[in-house]
N, C-alpha and C positions, 0 to 999 in steps of 0.2 A: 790230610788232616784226619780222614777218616780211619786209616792205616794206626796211628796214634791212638787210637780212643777202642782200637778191636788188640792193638798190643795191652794195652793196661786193662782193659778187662781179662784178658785171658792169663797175663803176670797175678789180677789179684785172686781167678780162679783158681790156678794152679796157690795162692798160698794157703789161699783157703782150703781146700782139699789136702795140704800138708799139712793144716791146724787139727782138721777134721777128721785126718783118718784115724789118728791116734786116741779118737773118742771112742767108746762103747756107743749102741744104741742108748742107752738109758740117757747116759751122761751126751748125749747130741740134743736132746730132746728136754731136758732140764736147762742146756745155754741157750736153746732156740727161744723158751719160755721167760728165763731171766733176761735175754735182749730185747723180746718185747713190750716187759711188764716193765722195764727202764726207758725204753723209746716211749711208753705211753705215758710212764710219769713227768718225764721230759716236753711230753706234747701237752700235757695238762698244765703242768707251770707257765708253760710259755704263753697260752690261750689265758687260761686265769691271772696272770697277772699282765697280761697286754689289756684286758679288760678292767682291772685294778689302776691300771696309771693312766686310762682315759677320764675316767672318772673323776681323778686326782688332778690332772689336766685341768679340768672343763671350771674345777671349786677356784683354782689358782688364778685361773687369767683376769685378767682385767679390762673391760666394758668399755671402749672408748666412744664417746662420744662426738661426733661432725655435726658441727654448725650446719643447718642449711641456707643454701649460699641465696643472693640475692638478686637475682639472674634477670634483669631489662628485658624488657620482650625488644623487641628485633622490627625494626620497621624501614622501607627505607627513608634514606638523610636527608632528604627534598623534604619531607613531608614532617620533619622532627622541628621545633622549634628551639632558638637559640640555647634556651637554659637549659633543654634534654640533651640538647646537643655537650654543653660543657657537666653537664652530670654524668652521661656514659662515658666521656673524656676522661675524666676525675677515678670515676671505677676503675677503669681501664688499665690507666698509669697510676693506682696504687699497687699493684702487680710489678711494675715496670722496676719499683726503686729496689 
């Protein structure tokens, strides 16, 4: 795997150095300058508007609201009497249907 990834860098060196030789100094140093000042505009859009559509995000969604639930304390069933008994029964198996 390693073999693969030291071939394609040395294929994109060598094209690059066929792109490059044919430059002047001046003219190497004006495209170093122009691929930067585009990779940074490029990083800037990307940053500022990743920032922009969180924001747009956060105005859009919508708030749901959860009941909160009504949750029987827990005792044990010796000690519960008949009509807690058929009440946490009733909770129980409204779930069920």
């Amino acid at each position: 795997m390693k073999k693969i990834f030291v071939r394609i860098k040395d294929l994109a060196e060598k094209k690059m150095r066929g792109i490059c030789a044919g430059l002047s100094p001046e003219k190497r140093v004006i495209t170093i300058i122009v691929l930067a000042a585009l990779f940074a505009l490029g990083n800037f859009y990307m940053i500022f508007r990743a920032i922009y559509d969180i924001g747009r995000e956060d105005a859009r969604r919508e708030v749901i609201e959860i009941a909160p639930l009504d949750i029987p304390d827990f005792v044990p069933a010796d000690t519960l009497s008949d009509r807690k008994v058929r009440e946490m029964e009733e909770f129980f198996n409204q779930f069920n249907k």
